[in-house]
N, C-alpha and C positions, 0 to 999 in steps of 0.2 A: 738501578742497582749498582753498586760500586764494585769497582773490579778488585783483585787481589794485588795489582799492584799499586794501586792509588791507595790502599786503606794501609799496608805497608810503608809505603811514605807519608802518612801521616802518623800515624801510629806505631808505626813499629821500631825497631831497633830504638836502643837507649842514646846514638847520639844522632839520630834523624826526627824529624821534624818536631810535632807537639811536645813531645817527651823531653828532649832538648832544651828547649824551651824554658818548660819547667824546672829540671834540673837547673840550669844556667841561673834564676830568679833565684832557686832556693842558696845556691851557693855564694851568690852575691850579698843575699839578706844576712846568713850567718857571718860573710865576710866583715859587712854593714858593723853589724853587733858586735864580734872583735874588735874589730877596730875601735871603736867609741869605750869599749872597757879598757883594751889596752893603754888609750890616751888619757883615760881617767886615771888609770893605778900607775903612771909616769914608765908605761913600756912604751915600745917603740911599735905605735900602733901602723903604721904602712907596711912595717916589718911583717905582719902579722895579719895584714890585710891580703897583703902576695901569695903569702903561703896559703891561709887559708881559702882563696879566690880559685887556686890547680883543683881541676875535678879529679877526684876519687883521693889523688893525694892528699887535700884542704883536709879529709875526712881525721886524720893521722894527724897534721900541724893542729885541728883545733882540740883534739883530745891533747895532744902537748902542752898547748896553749889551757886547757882546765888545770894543768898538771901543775903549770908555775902560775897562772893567777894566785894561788893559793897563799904565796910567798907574800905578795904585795897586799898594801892594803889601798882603798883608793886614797887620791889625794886630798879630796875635800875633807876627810874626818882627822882629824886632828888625835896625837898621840893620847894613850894613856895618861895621867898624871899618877902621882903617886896615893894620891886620896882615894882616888877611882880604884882605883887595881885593891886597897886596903877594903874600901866599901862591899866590892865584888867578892874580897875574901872571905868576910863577917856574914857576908849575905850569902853565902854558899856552907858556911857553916867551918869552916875550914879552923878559924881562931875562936875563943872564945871570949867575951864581952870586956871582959876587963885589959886583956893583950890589945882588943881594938883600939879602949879609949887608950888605954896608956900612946899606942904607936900613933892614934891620932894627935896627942897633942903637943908627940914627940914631932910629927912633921908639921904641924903647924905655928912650932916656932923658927 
């Protein structure tokens, strides 16, 4: 039978033993994941690995961190053109068929 204070040191309090543990991996993985978005969308991903890595702190830098992802786009996709953005507007309904063609073959000279 285990005693009261051995099952306490393993299990008990949030930053002794198992518990820990786990904490610690979970905060690392998110940190993980930050990180590799941040270097994608051309932010300053160690920046952002630090902050989020501080236990109970990270929890506050990574809701931060959703807050401005938002601003960025990543770097592999490549901007709008202006065809695109005219196609998205005709396909949305926004202009009508004849404003399309005319503005497409207004940009495609």
């Amino acid at each position: 039978m285990m005693d009261w204070d051995h099952m306490m040191n393993w299990w008990g309090f949030p930053f002794m033993g198992f518990w820990m543990i786990v904490l610690w991996l979970v905060f690392i993985v998110v940190a993980f994941v930050v990180y590799r978005d941040a270097e994608n969308r051309g932010m300053n991903g160690v920046l952002w690995l630090i902050l989020v890595i501080i236990p109970w702190v990270g929890i506050l830098f990574v809701i931060l961190y959703l807050i401005l992802r938002a601003d960025k786009s990543p770097q592999g996709s490549p901007p709008k053109d202006a065809l695109q953005i005219l196609d998205e507007r005709y396909a949305k309904g926004e202009i009508p068929k004849e404003e399309y063609e005319q503005k497409k073959r207004d940009l495609k000279r």
